[in-house]
N, C-alpha and C positions, 0 to 999 in steps of 0.2 A: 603559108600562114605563119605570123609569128605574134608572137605575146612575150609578155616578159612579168615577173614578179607573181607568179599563181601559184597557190598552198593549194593543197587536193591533201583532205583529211578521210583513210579509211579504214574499217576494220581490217582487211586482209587485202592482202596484197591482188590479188582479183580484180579486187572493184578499184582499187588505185590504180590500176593500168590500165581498166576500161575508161575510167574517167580521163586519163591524162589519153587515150586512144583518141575517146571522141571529139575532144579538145582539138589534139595535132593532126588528125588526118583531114586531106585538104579539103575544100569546096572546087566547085570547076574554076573560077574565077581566081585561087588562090596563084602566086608565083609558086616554081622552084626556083632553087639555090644548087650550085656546083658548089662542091666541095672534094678535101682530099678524099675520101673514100663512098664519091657517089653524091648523084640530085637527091636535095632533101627539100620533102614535099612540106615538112610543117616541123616548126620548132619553136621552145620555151627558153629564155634565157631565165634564171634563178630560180630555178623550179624546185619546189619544196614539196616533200611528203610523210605525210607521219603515218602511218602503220600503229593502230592501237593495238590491236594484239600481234605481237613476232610472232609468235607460233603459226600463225596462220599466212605463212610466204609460200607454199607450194599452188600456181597457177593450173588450175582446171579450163581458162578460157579455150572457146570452139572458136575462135578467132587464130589467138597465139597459141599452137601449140605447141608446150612448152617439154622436152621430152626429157622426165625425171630420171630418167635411166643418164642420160651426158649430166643433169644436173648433180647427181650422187658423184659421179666420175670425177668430177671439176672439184667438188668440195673435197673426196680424197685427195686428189692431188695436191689441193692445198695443206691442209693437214699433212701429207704428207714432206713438203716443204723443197720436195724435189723438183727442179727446175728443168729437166731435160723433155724434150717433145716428146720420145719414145714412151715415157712415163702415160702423156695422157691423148697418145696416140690409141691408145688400148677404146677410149671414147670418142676419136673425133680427131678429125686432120686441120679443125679448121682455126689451130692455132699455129698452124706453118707459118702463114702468111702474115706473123708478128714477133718470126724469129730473124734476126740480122745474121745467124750463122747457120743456120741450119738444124740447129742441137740444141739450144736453149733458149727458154724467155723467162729473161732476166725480172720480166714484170709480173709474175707469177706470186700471186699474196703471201701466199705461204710461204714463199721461197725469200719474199722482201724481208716479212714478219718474223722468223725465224733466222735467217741468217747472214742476210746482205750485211748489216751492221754491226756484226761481231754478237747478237743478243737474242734473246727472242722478247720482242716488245711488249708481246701478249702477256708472258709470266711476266714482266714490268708491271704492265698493268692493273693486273693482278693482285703484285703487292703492296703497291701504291696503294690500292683503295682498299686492304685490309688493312695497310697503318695507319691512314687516313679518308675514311669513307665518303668524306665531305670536300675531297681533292678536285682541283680542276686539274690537274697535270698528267689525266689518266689519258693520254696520243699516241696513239700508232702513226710514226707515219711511212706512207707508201711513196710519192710520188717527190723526186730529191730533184734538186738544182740540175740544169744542165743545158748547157750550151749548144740545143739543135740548130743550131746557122753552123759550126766547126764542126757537130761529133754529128750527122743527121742518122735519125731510127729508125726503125718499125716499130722496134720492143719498147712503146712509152704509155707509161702507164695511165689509166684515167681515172682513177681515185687517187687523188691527193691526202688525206689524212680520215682518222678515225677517231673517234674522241666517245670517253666514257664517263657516265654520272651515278653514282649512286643520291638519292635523295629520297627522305621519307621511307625505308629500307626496298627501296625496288631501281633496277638497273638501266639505266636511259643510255640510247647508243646513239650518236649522232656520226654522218657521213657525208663528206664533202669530196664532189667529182668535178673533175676539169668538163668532162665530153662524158656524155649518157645516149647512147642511142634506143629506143624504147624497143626497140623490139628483141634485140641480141642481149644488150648491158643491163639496160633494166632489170628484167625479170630475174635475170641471172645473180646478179650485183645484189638485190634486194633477198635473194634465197640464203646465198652465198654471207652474207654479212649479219642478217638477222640468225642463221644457225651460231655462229660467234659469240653472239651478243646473248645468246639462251647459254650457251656452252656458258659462257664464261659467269653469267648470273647463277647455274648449277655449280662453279666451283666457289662460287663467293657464299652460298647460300643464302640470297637475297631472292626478292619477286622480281617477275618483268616489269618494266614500263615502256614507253613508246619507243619505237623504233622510227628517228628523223634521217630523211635519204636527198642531199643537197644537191643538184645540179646544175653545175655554170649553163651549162646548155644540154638543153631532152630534147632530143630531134627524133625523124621518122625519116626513113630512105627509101624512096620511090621503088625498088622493089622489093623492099618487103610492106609496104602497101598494098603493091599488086597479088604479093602473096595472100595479105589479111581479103580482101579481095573472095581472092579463089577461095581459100577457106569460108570464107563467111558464105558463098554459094552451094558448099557442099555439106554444108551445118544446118543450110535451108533446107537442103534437098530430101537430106537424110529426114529431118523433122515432118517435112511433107509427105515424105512415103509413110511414116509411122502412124501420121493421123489419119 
């Protein structure tokens, strides 16, 4: 399945990824797609979501389950801005497989945001929009120049830039991804960046406003379909025994 240019407007991150689910997950008729990491059964090119309340990014879906315990994990790591695997080996191994040496990923937010460029871009931003509120020039950016044909990676990032608004005194976060996979990046991406986007409206002492999450491409990969799948049979199950 593919579509291109679809806005999916919702209160909480939940139902925006049920709706962007029901959307990409395929019919019998649909094709796969080979790709560098896996058959992907359905995908959005420009996929736009707005999240009206940020507060509300932690996923409850009996589909995705989502396990808050690596989600807390992932966000100290970033906060903490430390880029070595051992750090968020303590949650999960399954950022091996996106380190070029063994010992570190370089693509690690926190680690970009804080120190890759001599700054931390966050306290940039920060001051930017308390000496001028009404600034466009409030960007993070994560995802730099480079020449993968000469230097090829693992560790490449897929959030391109971050950009912030204050308007009418409340906090607008907008984010632009190269590659979104809905099942892994999504829910994570959207936890991961909306905590940010509160963090940093509690240090400006401003209100929330939406949280926009841009994706060049929101795909689904054939087996964690299979996965949504199983889960969704055992969400039935459970349901049926209980009635």
């Amino acid at each position: 399945m593919f579509e291109q240019n679809v806005y999916v407007t919702a209160n909480t991150l939940d139902v925006a990824w049920q709706q962007w689910y029901d959307m990409i997950a395929p019919s019998k008729d649909d094709k796969t797609e080979e790709s560098r990491d896996g058959v992907v059964v359905g995908e959005v090119i420009n996929a736009t979501t707005v999240i009206e309340d940020p507060t509300r990014c932690i996923m409850k879906n009996k589909i995705r389950k989502l396990p808050m315990r690596y989600c807390i994990g992932e966000l100290l790591w970033y906060l903490s801005g430390n880029n070595s695997l051992d750090a968020v080996r303590l949650y999960t191994s399954a950022w091996d497989r996106m380190s070029d040496d063994g010992k570190t990923v370089n693509s690690n937010y926190g680690y970009v945001i804080q120190h890759e460029h001599g700054f931390n871009q966050l306290t940039m931003c920060e001051n930017i929009l308390r000496k001028d509120p009404n600034s466009r020039q409030a960007v993070i950016h994560i995802k730099t120049a480079r020449d993968i044909r000469v230097e090829p990676t693992k560790d490449l990032n897929c959030t391109v830039c971050l950009q912030f608004f204050i308007r009418e005194g409340k906090l607008y976060m907008t984010t632009y991804m190269r590659s979104n996979d809905l099942w892994m990046g999504f829910p994570n991406d959207v936890f991961q960046f909306t905590c940010m986007q509160i963090y940093l409206a509690m240090r400006l002492g401003v209100k929330l406003g939406t949280y926009t999450h841009i994706a060049g491409s929101l795909h689904l990969y054939e087996r964690d379909y299979l996965t949504s799948l199983k889960n969704k049979e055992e969400s039935d199950e459970q349901r049926n025994e209980r009635a």
